[in-house]
C-alpha positions as CSV (number, residue, x, y, z in Angstrom):
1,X,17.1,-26.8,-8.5
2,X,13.2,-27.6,-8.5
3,X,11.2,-27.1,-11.2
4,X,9.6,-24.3,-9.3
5,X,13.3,-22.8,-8.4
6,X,13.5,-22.8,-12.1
7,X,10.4,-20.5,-12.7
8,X,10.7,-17.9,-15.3
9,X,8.2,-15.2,-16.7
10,X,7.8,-18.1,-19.6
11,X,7.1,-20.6,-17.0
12,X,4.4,-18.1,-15.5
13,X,2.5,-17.4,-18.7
14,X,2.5,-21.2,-19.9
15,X,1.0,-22.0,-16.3
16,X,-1.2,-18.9,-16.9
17,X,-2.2,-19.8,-20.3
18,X,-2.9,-23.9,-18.7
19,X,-5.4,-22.5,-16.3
20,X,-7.0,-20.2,-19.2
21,X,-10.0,-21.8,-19.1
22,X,-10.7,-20.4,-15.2
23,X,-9.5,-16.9,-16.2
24,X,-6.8,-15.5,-14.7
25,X,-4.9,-12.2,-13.6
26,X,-2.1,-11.1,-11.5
27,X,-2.2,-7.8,-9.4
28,X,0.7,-6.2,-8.4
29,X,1.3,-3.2,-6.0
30,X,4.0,-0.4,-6.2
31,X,6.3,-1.9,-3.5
32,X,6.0,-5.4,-4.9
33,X,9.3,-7.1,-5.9
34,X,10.6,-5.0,-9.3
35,X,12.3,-7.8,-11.2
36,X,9.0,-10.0,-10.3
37,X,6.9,-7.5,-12.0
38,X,9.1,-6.9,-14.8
39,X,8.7,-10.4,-15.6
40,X,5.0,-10.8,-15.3
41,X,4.2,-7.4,-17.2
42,X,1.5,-8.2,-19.5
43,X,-2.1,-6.8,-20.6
44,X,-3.3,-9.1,-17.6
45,X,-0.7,-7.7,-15.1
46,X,-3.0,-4.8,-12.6
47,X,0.3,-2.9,-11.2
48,X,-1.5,0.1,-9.2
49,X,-1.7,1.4,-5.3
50,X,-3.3,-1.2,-2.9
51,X,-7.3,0.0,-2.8
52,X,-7.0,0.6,-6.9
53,X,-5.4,-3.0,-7.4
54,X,-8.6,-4.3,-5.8
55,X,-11.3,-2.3,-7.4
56,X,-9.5,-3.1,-10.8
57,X,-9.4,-6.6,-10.4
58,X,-13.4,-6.6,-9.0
59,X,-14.2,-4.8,-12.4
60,X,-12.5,-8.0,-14.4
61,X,-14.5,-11.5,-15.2
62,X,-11.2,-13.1,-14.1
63,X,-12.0,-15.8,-11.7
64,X,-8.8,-16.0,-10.0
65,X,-6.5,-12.9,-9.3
66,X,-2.9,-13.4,-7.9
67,X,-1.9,-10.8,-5.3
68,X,1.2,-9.6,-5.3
69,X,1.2,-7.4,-2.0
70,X,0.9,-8.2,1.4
71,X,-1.9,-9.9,3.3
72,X,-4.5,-6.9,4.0
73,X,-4.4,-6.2,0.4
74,X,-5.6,-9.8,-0.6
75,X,-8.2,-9.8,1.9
76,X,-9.6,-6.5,0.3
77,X,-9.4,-7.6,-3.0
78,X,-11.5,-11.3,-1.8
79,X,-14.0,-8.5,0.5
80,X,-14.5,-7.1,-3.0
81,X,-14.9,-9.8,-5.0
82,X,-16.0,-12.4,-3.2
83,X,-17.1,-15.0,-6.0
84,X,-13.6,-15.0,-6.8
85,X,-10.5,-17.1,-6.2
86,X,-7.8,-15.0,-4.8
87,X,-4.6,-16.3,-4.3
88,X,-1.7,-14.9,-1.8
89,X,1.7,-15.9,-3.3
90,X,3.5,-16.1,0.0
91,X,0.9,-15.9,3.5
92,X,3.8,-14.6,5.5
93,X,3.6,-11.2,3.8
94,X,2.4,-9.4,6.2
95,X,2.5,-5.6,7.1
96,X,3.7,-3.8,10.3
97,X,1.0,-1.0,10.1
98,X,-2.1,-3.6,9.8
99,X,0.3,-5.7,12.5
100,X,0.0,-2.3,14.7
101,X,-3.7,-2.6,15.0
102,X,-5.5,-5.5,16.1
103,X,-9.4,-5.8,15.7
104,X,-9.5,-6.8,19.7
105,X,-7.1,-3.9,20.7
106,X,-9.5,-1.4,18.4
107,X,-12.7,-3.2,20.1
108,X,-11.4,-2.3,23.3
109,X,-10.4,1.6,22.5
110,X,-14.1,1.8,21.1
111,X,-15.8,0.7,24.5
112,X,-13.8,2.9,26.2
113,X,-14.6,6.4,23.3
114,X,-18.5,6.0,23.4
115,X,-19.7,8.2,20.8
116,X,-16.9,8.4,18.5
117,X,-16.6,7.1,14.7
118,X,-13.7,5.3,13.3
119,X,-11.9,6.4,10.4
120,X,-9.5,3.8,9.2
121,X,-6.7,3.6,6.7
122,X,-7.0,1.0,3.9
123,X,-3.8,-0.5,5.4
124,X,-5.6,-3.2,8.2
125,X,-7.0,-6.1,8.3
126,X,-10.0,-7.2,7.1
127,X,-11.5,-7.8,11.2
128,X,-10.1,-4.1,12.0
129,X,-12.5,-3.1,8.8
130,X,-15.3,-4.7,10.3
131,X,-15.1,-2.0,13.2
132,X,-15.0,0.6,11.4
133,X,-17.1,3.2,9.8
134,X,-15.0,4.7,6.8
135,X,-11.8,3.6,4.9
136,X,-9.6,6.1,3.9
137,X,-6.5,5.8,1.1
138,X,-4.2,8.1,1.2
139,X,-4.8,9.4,-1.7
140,X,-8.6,10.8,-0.5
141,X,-8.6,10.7,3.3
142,X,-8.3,14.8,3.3
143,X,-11.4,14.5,0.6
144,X,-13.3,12.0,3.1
145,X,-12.8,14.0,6.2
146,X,-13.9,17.2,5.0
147,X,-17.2,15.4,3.9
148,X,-17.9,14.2,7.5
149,X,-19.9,16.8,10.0
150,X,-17.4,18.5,11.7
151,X,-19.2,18.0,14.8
152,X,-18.5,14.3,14.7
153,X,-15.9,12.9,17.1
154,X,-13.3,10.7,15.1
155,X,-10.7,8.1,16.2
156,X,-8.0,8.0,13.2
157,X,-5.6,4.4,12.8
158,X,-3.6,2.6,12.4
159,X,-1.1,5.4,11.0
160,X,-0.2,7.9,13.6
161,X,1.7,10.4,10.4
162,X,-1.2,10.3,8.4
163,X,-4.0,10.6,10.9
164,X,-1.4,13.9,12.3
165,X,-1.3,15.4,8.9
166,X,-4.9,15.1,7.8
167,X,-5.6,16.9,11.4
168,X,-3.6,19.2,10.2
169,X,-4.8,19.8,7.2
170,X,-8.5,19.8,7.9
171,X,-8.3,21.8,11.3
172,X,-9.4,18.6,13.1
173,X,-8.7,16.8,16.6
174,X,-9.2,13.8,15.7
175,X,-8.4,10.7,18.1
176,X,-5.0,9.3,16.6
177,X,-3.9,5.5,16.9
178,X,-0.3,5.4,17.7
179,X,0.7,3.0,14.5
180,X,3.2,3.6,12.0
181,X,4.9,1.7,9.0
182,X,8.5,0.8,9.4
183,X,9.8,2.0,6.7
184,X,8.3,5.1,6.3
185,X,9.0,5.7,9.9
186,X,13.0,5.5,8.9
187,X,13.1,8.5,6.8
188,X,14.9,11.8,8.6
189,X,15.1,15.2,7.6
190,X,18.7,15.0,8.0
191,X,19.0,12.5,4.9
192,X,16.7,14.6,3.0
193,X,18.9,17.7,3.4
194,X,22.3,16.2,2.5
195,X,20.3,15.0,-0.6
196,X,19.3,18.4,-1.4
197,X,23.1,19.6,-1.0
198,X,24.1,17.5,-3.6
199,X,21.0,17.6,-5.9
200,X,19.8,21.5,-5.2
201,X,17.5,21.3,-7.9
202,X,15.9,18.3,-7.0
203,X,12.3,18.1,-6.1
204,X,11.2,16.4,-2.6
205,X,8.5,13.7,-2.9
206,X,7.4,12.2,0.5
207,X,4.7,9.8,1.0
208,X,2.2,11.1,4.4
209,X,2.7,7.9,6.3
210,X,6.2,9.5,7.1
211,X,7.2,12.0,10.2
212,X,6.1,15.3,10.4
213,X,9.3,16.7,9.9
214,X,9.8,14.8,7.0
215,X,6.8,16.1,5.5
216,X,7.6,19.2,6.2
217,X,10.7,19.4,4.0
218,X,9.2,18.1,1.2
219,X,7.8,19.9,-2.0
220,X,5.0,17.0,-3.4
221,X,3.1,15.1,-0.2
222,X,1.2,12.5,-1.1
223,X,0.4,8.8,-1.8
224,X,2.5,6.6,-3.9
225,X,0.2,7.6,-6.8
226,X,-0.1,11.1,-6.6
227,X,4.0,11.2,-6.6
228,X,4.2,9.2,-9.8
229,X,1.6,11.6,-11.4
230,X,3.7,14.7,-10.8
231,X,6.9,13.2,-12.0
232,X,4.8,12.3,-15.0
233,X,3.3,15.5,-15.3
234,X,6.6,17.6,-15.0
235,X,9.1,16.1,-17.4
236,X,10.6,19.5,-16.9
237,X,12.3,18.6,-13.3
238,X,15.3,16.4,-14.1
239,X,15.8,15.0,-10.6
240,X,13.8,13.7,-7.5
241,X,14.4,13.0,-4.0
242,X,11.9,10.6,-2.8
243,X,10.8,9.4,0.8
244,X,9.1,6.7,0.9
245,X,9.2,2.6,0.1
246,X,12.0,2.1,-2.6
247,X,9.6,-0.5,-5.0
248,X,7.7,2.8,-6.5
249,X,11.1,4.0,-8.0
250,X,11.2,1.2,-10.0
251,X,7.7,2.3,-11.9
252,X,8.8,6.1,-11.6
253,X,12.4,5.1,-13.5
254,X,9.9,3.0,-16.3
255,X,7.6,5.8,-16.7
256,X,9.6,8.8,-16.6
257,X,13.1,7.5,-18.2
258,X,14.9,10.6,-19.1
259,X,14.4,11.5,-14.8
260,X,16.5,10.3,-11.8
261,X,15.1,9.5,-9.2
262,X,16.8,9.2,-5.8
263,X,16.1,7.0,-2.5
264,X,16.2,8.8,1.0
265,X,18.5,6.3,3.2
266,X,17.1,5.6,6.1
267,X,17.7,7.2,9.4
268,X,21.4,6.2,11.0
269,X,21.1,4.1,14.2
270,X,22.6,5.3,17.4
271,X,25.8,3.4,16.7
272,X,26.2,5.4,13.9
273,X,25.8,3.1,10.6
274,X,23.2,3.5,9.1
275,X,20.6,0.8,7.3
276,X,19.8,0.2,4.1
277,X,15.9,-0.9,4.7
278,X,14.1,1.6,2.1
279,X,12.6,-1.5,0.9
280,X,9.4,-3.3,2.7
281,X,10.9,-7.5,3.3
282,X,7.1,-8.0,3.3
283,X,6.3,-6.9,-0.2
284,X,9.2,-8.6,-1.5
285,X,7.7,-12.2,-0.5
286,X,6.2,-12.0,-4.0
287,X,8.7,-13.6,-5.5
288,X,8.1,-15.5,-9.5
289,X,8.8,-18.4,-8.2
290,X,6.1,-18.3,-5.9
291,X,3.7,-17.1,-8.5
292,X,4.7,-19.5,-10.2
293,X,3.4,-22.1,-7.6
294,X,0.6,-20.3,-7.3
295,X,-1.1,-20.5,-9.8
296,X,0.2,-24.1,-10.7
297,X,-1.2,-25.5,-7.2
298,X,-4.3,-22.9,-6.9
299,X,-3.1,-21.9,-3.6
300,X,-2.9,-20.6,-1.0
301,X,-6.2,-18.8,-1.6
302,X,-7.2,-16.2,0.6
303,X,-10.7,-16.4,2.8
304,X,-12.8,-13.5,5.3
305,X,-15.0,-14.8,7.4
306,X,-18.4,-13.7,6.1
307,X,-19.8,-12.2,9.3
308,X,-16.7,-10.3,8.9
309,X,-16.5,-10.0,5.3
310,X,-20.2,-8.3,5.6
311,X,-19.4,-5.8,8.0
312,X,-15.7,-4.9,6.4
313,X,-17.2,-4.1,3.0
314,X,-19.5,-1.6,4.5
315,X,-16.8,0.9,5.3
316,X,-15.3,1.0,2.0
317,X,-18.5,1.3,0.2
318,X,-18.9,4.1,2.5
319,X,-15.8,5.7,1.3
320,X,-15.7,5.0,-2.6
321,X,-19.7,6.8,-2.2
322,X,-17.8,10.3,-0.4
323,X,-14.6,10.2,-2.7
């Protein structure tokens, strides 16, 4: 084994605690590896949704940040601070909703919509930002929407789900990118509903960036956020079936212990077995060990362009000023 192989939450801190004198923290999102967080917990340990993660970490006088999340997320957090260091533990996390969007592709759908806006979800890159005219979370893309003339003509992306059930929700027509995440796109009623058989006083959390049909079955719809708040604020239901990527569980279980929550499985295949992918490969990159090396080495740091840097903060000023 390598001294990095051998990597423990010990070994983090004493790295952390060599490189004190630069400041350090680590920021970790919901999906991120559990055991890896569980290790690196501390009062310097930001474990929040992806836009949150970087606003928190801008607010600190750290000088480096570790993210612990996939590539977009690292790019907003460096769009947001830019004076600071931030490291990506593993560059080949990437994400199949950003992936589903490219900033040429979206160029190209703009020239050809002449007069329309674009509204885009957090989750792209940092070139598709640059093209656009407002972020949206989950959490506030209903809240964002409303505030926007109805008059004006929208494209929605990358998400297809979300942009669908913010149209549907705000009575709008907007023009929807046909991107999706795979792992929320795996969840079926039909898993929900044998759930519910055995569990018939469960409550049905399902994040937005899943089907229609999947929303539609569920009692809580939401972000990642707004589910762990209403477990937290309802100790009263015992038991929870939740759609959506299986890393939040893990802070649902640690915050609510006296609950259960329970997994949807994903959709079975044609050949009729089924897969056991509720958990995004990409997000568990972040492994300790490769903390570990990051902060030991001081890379591999995370850079924007800054022609595209200055026109990718724009649209998420834009939003934190209407939410």
């Amino acid at each position: 084994r390598t001294e990095a192989q051998n990597a423990s939450s010990e070994a983090v801190a004493a790295e952390r605690q060599r490189i004190e004198q630069i400041d350090s923290i680590a920021a970790a999102e919901y999906a991120a590896d559990s055991a890896a967080v569980a290790d690196l917990r501390s009062d310097d340990l930001h474990y929040l949704d992806s836009l949150a993660l970087a606003r928190e970490a801008a607010k600190t006088e750290a000088k480096v940040m570790v993210m612990c999340g996939v590539h977009f997320m690292a790019e907003t957090c460096k769009l947001l601070s830019p004076e600071k260091t931030v490291l990506s533990p593993d560059l080949t996390a990437g994400c199949s909703l950003a992936d589903s969007c490219k900033a040429e592709d979206l160029r190209k759908f703009k020239e050809e919509h002449p007069g329309y806006e674009v509204v885009s979800y957090v989750n792209t890159t940092a070139a598709v930002k640059a093209l656009t005219d407002v972020v949206v979370t989950s959490g506030n893309a209903k809240k964002v929407i409303d505030s926007i003339p109805k008059d004006t003509k929208l494209i929605f992306g990358p998400d297809y789900n979300l942009g669908s059930y913010i149209n549907s929700v705000t009575g709008r027509n907007m023009l929807l990118w046909n991107g999706g995440c795979h792992v929320h796109e795996r969840f079926s009623v039909a898993e929900i509903v044998k759930l519910k058989e055995q569990h018939p006083e469960a409550v049905v959390m399902a994040h937005l960036e899943c089907k229609a049909p999947v929303l539609a079955a569920a009692n809580v719809k939401g972000s990642t956020a707004t589910m762990l708040h209403y477990a937290q604020d309802h100790p009263e239901v015992k038991e929870f079936i939740v759609a959506t990527e299986a890393g939040i569980l893990h802070e649902m279980q640690r915050t609510c212990p006296n609950q259960t929550f329970l997994p949807v499985p994903p959709e079975v295949t044609e050949g009729g077995r089924g897969c056991a992918c509720t958990e995004c490969e990409y997000m568990k990159k972040n492994t300790l060990e490769k903390v570990y090396n990051a902060l030991k080495y001081g890379w591999p740091a995370v850079e924007v362009d800054p022609a595209i840097a200055r026109d990718a903060v724009k649209p998420i000023e834009r939003m934190l000023s209407l939410s």
